[in-house]
py3Dmol code that shows the C-alpha trace and the ligand (Angstrom):
import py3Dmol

protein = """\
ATOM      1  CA  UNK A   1     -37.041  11.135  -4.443  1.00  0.00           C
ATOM      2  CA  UNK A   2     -39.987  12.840  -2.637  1.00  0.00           C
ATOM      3  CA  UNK A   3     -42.933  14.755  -4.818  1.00  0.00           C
ATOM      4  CA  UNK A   4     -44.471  16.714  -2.694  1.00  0.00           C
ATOM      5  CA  UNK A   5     -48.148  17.554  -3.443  1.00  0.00           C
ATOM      6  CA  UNK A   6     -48.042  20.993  -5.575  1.00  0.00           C
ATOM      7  CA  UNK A   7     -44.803  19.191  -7.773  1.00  0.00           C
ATOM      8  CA  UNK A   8     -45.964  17.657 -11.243  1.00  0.00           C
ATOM      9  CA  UNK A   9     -43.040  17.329 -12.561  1.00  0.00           C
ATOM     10  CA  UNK A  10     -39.337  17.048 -11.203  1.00  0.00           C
ATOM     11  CA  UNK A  11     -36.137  16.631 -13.059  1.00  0.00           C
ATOM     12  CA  UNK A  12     -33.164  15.928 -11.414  1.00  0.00           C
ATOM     13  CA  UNK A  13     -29.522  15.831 -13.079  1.00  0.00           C
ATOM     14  CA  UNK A  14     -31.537  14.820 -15.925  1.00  0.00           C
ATOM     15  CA  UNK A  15     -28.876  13.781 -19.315  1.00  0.00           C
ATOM     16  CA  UNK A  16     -29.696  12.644 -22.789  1.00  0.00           C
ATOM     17  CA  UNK A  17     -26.934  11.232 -25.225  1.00  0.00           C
ATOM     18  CA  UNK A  18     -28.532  10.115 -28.259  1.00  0.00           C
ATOM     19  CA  UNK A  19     -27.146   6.602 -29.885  1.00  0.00           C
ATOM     20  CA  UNK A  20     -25.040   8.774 -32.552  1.00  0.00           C
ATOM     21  CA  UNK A  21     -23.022  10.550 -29.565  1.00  0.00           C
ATOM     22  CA  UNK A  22     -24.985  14.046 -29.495  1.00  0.00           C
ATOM     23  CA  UNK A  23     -25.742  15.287 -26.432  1.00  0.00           C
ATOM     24  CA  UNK A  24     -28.965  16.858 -26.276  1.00  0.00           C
ATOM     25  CA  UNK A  25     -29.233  17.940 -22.553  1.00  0.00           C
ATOM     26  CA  UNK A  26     -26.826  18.219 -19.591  1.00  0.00           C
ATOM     27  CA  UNK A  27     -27.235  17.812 -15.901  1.00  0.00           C
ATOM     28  CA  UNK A  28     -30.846  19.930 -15.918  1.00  0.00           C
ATOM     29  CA  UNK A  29     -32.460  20.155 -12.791  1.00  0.00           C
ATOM     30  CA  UNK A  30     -36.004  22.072 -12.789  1.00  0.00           C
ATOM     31  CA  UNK A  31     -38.851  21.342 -10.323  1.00  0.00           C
ATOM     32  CA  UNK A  32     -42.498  22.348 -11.984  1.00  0.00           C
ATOM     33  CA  UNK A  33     -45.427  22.805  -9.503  1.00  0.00           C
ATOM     34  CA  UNK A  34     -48.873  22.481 -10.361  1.00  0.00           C
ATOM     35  CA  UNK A  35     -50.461  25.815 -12.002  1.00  0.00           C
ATOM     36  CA  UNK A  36     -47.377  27.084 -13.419  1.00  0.00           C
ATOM     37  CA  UNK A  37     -47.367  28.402 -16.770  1.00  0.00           C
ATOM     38  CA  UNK A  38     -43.270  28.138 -18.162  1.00  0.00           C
ATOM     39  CA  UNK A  39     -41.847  28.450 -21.674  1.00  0.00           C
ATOM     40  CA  UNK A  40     -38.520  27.551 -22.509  1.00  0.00           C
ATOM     41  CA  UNK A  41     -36.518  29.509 -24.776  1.00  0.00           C
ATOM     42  CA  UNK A  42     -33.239  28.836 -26.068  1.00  0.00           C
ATOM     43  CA  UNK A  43     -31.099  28.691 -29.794  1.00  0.00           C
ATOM     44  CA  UNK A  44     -32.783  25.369 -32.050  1.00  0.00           C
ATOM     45  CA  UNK A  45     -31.069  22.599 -30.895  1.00  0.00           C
ATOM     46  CA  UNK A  46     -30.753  22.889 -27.659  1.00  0.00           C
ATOM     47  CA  UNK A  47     -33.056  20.083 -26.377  1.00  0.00           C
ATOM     48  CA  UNK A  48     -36.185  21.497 -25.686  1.00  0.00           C
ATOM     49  CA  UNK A  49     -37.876  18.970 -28.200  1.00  0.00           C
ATOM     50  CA  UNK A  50     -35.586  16.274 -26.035  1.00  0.00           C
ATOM     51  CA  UNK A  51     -36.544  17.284 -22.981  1.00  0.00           C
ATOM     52  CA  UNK A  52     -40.601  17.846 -23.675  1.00  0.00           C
ATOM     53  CA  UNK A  53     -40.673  14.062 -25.165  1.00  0.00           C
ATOM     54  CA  UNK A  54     -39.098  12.655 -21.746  1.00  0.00           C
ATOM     55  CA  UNK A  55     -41.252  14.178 -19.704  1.00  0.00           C
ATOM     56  CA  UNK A  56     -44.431  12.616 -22.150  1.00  0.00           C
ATOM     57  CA  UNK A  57     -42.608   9.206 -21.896  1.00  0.00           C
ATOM     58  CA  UNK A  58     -41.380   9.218 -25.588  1.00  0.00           C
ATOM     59  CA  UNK A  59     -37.789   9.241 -24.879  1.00  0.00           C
ATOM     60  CA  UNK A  60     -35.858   7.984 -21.661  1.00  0.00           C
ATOM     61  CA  UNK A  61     -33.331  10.387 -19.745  1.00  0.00           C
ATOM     62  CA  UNK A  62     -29.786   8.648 -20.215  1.00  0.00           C
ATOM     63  CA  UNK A  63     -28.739   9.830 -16.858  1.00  0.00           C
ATOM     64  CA  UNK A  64     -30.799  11.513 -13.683  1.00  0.00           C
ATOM     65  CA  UNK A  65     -34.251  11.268 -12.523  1.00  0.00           C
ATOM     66  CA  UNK A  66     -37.691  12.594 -14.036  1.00  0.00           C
ATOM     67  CA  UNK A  67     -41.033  12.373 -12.490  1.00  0.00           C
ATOM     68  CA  UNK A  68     -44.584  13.165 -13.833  1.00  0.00           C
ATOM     69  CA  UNK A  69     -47.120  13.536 -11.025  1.00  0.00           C
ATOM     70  CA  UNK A  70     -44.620  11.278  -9.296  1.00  0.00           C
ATOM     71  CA  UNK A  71     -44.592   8.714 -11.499  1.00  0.00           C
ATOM     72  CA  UNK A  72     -42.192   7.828 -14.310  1.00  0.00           C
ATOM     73  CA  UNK A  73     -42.803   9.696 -17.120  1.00  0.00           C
ATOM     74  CA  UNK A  74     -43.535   6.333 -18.984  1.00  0.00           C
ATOM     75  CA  UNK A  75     -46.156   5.233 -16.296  1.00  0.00           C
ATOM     76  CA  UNK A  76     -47.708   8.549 -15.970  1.00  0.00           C
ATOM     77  CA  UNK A  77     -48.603   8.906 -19.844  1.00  0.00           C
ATOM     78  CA  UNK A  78     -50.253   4.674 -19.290  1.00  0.00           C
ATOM     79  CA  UNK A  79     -52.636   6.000 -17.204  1.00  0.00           C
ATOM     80  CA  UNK A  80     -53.827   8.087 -19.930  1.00  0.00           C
ATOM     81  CA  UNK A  81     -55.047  11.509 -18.584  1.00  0.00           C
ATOM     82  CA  UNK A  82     -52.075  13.234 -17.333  1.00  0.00           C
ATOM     83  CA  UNK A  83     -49.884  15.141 -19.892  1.00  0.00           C
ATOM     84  CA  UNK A  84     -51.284  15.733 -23.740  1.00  0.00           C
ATOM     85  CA  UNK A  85     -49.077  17.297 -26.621  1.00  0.00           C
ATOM     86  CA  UNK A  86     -49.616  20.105 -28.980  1.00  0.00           C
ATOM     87  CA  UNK A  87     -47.369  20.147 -31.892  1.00  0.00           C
ATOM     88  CA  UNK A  88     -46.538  23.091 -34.253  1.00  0.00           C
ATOM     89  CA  UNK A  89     -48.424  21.550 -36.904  1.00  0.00           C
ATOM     90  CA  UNK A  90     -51.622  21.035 -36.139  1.00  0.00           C
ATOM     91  CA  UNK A  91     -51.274  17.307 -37.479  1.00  0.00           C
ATOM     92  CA  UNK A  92     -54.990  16.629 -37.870  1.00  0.00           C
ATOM     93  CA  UNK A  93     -56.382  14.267 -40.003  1.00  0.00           C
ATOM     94  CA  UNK A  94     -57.147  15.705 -43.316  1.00  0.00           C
ATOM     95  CA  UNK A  95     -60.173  13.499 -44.021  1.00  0.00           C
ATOM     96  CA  UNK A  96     -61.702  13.626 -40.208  1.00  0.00           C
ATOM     97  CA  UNK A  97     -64.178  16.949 -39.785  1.00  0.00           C
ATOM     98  CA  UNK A  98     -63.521  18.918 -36.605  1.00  0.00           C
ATOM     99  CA  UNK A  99     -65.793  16.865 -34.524  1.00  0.00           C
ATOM    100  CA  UNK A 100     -64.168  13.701 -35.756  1.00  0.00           C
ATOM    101  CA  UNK A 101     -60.478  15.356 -34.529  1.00  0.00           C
ATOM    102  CA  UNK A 102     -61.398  16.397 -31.303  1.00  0.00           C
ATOM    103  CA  UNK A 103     -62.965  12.966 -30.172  1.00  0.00           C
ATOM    104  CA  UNK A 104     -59.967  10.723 -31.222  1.00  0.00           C
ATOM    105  CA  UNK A 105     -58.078  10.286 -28.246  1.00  0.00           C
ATOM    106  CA  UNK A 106     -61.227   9.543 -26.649  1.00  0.00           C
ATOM    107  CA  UNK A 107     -62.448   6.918 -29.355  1.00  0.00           C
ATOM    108  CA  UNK A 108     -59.419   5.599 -29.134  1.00  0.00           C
ATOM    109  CA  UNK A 109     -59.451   5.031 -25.204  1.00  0.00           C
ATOM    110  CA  UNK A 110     -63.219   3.215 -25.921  1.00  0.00           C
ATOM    111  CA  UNK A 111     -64.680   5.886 -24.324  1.00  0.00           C
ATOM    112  CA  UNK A 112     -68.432   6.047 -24.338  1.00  0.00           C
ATOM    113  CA  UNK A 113     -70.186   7.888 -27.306  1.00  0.00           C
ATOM    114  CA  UNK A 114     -72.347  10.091 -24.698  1.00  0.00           C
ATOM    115  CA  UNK A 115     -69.508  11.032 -22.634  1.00  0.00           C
ATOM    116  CA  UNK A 116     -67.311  12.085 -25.582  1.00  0.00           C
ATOM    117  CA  UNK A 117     -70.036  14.616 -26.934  1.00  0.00           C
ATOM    118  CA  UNK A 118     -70.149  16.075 -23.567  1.00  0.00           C
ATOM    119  CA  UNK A 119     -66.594  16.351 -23.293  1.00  0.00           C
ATOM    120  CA  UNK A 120     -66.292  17.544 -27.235  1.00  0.00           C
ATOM    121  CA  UNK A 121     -69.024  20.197 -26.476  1.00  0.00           C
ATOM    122  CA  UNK A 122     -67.159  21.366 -23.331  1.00  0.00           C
ATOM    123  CA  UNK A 123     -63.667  21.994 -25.361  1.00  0.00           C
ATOM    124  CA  UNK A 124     -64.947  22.843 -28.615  1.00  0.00           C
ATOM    125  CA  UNK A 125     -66.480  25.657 -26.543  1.00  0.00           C
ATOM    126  CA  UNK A 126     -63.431  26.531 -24.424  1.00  0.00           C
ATOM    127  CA  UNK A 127     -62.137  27.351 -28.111  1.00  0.00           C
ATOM    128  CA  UNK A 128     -64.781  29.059 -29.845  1.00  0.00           C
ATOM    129  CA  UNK A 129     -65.025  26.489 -32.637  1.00  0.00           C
ATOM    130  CA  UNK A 130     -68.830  25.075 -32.020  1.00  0.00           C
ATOM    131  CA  UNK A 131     -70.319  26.473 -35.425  1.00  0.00           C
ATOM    132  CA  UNK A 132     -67.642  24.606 -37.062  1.00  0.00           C
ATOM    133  CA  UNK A 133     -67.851  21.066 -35.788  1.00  0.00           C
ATOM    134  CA  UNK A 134     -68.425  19.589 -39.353  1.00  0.00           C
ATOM    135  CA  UNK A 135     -65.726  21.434 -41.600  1.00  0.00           C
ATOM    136  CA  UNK A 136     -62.041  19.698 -42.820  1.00  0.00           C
ATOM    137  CA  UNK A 137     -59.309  20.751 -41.574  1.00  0.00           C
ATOM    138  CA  UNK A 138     -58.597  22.486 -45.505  1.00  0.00           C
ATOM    139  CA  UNK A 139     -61.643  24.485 -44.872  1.00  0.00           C
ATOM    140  CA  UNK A 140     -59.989  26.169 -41.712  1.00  0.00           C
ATOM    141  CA  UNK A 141     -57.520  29.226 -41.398  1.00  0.00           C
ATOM    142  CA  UNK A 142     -54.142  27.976 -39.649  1.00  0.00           C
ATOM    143  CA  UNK A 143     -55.348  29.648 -36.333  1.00  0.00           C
ATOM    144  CA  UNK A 144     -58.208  27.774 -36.525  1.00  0.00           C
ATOM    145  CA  UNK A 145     -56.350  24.323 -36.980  1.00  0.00           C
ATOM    146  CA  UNK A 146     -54.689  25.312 -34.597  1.00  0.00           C
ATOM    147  CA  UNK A 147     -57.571  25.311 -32.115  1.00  0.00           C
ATOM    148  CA  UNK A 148     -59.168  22.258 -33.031  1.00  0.00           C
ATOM    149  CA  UNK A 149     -55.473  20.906 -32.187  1.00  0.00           C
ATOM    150  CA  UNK A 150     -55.526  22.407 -28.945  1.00  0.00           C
ATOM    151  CA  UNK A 151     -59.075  21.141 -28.023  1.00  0.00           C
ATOM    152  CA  UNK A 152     -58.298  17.606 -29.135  1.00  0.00           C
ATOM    153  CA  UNK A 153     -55.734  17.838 -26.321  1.00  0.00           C
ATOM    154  CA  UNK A 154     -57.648  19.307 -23.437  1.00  0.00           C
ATOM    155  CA  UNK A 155     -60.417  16.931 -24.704  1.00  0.00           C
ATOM    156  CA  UNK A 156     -58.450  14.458 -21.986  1.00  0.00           C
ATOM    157  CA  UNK A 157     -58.245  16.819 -19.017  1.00  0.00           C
ATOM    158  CA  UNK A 158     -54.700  16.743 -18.898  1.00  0.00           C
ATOM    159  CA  UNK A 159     -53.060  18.311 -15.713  1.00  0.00           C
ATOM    160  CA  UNK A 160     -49.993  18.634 -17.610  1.00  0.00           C
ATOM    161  CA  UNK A 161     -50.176  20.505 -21.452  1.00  0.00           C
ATOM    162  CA  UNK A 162     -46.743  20.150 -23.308  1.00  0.00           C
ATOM    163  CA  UNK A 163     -46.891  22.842 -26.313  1.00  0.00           C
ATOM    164  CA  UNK A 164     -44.158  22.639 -28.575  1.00  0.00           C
ATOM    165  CA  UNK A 165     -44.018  26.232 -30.645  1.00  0.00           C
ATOM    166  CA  UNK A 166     -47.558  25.648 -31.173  1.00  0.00           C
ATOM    167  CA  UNK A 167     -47.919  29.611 -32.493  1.00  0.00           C
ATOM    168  CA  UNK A 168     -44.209  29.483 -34.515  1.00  0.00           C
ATOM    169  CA  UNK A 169     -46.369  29.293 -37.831  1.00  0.00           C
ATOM    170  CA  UNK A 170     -49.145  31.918 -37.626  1.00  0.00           C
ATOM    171  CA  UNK A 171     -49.433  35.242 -38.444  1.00  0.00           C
ATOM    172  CA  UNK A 172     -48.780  38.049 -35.774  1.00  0.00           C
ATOM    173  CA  UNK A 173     -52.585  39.243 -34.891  1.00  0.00           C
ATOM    174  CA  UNK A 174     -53.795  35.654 -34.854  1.00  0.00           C
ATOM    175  CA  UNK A 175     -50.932  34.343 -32.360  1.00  0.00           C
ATOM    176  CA  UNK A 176     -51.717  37.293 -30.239  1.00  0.00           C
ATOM    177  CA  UNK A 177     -55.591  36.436 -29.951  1.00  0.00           C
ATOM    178  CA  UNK A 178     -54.731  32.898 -29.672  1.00  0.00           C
ATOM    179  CA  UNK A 179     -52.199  33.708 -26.457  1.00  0.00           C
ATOM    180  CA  UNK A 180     -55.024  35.320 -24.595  1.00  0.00           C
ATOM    181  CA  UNK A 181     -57.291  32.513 -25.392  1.00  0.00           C
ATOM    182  CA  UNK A 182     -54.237  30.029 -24.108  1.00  0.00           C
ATOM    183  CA  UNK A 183     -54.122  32.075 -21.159  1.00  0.00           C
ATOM    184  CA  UNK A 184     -58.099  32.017 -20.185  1.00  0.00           C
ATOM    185  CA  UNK A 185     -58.248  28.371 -21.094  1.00  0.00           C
ATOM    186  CA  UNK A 186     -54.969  28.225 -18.752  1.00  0.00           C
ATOM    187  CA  UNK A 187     -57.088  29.558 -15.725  1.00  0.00           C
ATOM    188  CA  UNK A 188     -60.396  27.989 -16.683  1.00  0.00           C
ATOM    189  CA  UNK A 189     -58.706  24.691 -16.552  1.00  0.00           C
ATOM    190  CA  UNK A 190     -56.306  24.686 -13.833  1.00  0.00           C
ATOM    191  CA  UNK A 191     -53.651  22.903 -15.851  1.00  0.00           C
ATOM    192  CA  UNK A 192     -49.856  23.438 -15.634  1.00  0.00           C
ATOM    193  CA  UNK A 193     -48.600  24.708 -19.017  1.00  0.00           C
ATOM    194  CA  UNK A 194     -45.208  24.121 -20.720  1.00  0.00           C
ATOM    195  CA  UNK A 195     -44.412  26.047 -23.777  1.00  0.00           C
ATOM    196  CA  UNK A 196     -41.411  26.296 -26.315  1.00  0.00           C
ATOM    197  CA  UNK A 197     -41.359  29.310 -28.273  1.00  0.00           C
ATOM    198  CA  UNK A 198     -38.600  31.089 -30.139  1.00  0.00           C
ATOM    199  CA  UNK A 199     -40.259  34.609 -29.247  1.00  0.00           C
ATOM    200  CA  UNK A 200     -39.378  36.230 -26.416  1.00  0.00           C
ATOM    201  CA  UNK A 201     -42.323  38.372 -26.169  1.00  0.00           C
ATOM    202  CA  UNK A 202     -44.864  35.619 -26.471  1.00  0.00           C
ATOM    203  CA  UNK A 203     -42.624  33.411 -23.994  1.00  0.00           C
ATOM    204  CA  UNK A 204     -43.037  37.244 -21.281  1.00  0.00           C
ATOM    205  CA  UNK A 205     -47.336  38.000 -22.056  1.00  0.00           C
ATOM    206  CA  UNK A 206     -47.579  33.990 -20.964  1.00  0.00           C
ATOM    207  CA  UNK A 207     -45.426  33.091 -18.570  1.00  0.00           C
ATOM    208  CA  UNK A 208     -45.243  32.449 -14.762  1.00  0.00           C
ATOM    209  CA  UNK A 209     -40.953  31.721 -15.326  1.00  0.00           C
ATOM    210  CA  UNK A 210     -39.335  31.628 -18.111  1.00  0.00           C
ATOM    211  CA  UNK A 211     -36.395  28.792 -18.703  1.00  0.00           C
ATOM    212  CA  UNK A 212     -33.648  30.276 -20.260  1.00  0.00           C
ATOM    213  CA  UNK A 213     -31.817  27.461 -22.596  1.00  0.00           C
ATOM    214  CA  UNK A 214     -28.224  27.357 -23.808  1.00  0.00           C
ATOM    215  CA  UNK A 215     -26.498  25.869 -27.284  1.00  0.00           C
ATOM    216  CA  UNK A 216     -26.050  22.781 -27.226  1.00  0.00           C
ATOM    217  CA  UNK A 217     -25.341  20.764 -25.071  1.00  0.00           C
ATOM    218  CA  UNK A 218     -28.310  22.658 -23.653  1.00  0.00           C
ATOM    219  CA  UNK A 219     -28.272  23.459 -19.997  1.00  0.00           C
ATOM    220  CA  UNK A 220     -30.824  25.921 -17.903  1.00  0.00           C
ATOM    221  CA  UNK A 221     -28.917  29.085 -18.038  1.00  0.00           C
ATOM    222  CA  UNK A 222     -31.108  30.935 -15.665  1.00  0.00           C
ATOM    223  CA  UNK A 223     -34.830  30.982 -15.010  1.00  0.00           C
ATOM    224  CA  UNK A 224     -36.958  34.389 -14.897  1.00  0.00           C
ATOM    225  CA  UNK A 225     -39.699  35.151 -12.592  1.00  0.00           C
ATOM    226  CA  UNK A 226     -42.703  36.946 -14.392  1.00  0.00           C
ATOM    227  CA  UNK A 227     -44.197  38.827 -11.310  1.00  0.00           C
ATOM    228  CA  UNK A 228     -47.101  40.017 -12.985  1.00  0.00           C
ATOM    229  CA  UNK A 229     -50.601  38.980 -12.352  1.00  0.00           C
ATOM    230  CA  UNK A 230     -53.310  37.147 -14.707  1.00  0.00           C
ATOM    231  CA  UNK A 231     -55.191  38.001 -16.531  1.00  0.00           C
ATOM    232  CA  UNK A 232     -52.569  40.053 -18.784  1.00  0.00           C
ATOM    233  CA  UNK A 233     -53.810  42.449 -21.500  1.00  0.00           C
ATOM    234  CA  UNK A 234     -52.534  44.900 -24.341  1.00  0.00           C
ATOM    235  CA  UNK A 235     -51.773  47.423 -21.075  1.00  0.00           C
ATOM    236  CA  UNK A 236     -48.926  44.589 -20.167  1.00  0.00           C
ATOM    237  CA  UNK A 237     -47.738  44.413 -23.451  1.00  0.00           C
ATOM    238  CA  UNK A 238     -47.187  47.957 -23.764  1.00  0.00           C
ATOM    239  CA  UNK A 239     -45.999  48.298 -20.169  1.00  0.00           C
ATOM    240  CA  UNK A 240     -42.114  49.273 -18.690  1.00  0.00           C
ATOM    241  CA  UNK A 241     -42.279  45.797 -16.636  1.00  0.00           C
ATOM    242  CA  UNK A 242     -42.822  44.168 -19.879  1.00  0.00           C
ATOM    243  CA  UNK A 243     -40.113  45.813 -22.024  1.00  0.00           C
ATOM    244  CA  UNK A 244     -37.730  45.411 -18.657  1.00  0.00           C
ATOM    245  CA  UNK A 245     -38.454  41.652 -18.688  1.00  0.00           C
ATOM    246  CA  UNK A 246     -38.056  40.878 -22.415  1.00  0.00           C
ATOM    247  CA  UNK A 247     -34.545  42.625 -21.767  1.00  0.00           C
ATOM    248  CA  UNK A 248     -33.669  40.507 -19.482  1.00  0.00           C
ATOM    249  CA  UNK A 249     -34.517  37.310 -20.992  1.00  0.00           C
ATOM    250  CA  UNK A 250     -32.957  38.538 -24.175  1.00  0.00           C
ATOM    251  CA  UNK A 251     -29.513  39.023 -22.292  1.00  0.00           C
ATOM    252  CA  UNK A 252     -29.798  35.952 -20.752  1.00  0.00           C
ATOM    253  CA  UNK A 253     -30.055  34.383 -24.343  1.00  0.00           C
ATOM    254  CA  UNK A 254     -27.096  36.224 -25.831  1.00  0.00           C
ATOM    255  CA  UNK A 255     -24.941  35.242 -22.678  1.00  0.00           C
TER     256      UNK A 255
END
"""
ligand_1 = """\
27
LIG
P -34.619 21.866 -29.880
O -36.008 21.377 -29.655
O -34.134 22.758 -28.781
O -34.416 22.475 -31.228
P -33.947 19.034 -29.971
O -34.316 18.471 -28.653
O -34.852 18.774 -31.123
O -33.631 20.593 -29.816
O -32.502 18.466 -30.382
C -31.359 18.578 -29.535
C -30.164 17.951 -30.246
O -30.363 16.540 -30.314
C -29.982 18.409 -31.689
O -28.598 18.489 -31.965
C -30.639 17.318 -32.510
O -30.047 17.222 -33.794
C -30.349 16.087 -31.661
N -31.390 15.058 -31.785
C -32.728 15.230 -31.579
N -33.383 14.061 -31.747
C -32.430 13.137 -32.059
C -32.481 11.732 -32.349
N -33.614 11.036 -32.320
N -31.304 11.110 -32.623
C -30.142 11.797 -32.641
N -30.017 13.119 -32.367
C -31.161 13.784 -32.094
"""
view = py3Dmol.view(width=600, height=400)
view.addModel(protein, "pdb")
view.setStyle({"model": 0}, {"cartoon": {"style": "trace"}})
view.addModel(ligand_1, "xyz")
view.setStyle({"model": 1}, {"stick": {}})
view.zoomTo()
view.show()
C-alpha cells in the first residue's frame, strides 16, 4: 500500500473482533491527510474507542491494513513523536504540580532538563496556563485540567492528536472557550486532529469532515464535508450553514 506524502493515516478494510466474539468495527476504510481536523460521531459502542487505540498502536486490526505516517501503527508510536492521546479525564497525577504533568512524557523519554523547560514554556503558553505552573491538579477547575492534559500532549510535537471526548465532562461555556482554543492551537501547530465527541455541534464549529458512525458493528455511514473556513467564531455558530450542517449530520445519525 502506497502513502502518499499529505496521507498520515490510512485504513483499509480495517476489522476488529475482540477475543469474546464482539465485533467492534467492520470493513472501515478512511484515508486522513495531514492538516485535517475530523471527529467521529456515532451511538457508544460503536468502536470509536477501538478504532482511536489502533491507530496509537494499543490494539491490532483483526483484519485490513492501517498505517500511521506510513508506518504500522505499532512502529509509528516507537519512534515516539508522532501521535499523542487526550483522554476524557484528564488523568494527571494528583501529587505532580502542573509543571511536573506537562514534562512527563519528556522525562520519561530522558530528555534533557533545558530542552524540556523550553518545550514546557512553549505549550504551557499555547494554553494559557503559565501563572499556574506550580498548582495540583485539585487546585484547578476541570477546564483547566483539562488544559494541562492537552499541553502534556502537544509537549511531544505530535503530527497526529487523538482526542477521545476530551470536552464530554465540562460545562457548556467552558467547552465552548476551550474549542476555539483547540482550534487556534490546531492552526498554530499544524497538526492533524482526530476527535470523538457525542455533540454534534461541537463535532460542526471543529471540523474539516465529520465521520458519521453506525451501532455496532460500527461502520462509516457517510462522511460530511465542513466547507467553511478557519478561523470559525460565534457568527458560524449562529449561522444557516451551521444549523444546515448539524441537520445533516444529525440525519445521518438517526439513519
Ligand atoms: P465507542 O468508543 O464507540 O463507545 P468502543 O470502541 O469502546 O466503542 O467499543 C466497541 C465495542 O467493543 C463495544 O461493544 C465494547 O463493549 C467492545 N469492546 C471494547 N473494548 C473491548 C475489549 N477490550 N474486549 C472486549 N470487547 C470490547
Amino acid at each position: 500500500m502506497s502513502v502518499d506524502e499529505a496521507t498520515l493515516v490510512r485504513l483499509k478494510n480495517v476489522s476488529k473482533v475482540y477475543q469474546t466474539g464482539t465485533v467492534a468495527l467492520q470493513n472501515m476504510n478512511l484515508t486522513i491527510r495531514e492538516g485535517e481536523f475530523i471527529s467521529f460521531v456515532g451511538p457508544s459502542g460503536c468502536g470509536k474507542s477501538t478504532a482511536f487505540r489502533m491507530i496509537a498502536g494499543l490494539a491490532e486490526p483483526s483484519q485490513g491494513r492501517l498505517e500511521v505516517l506510513g508506518l504500522s501503527p505499532k512502529d509509528a508510536r516507537k519512534k515516539g513523536t508522532g501521535v499523542s492521546f487526550v483522554f476524557q479525564d484528564a488523568t494527571l497525577l494528583p501529587w505532580r504540580s502542573v509543571w511536573d504533568n506537562v514534562i512527563l512524557p519528556l522525562e520519561l523519554r530522558g530528555v534533557p532538563k533545558i530542552s524540556q523547560r523550553d518545550e514546557a514554556f512553549r505549550v504551557l503558553n499555547l494554553v494559557g496556563l503559565v501563572d499556574h505552573v506550580k498548582a495540583l491538579p485539585r487546585q484547578l477547575s476541570g477546564g483547566m485540567r483539562m488544559r494541562v492534559s492537552i499541553a502534556r500532549a502537544l509537549i511531544s510535537r505530535p503530527k497526529l492528536l487523538l482526542m477521545d471526548e476530551p470536552f464530554g465532562a465540562l460545562d457548556e461555556i467552558t467547552r465552548q472557550n476551550l474549542q476555539d482554543e483547540l482550534l487556534k492551537i490546531w492552526q498554530h501547530e499544524k497538526m492533524t486532529i482526530l476527535f470523538v465527541t457525542h455533540n454534534v455541534f461541537e463535532a460542526v464549529y471543529l471540523s474539516t469532515r465529520i465521520v458519521v458512525m453506525t451501532p455496532r458493528p460500527g461502520r462509516i455511514s457517510t462522511v460530511v464535508d465542513v466547507p467553511v473556513p478557519f478561523p470559525r467564531d460565534e457568527s458560524f455558530r449562529s449561522s444557516p450553514e451551521f444549523g444546515t450542517l448539524v441537520a445533516k449530520v444529525s440525519t445521518s445519525l438517526k439513519h
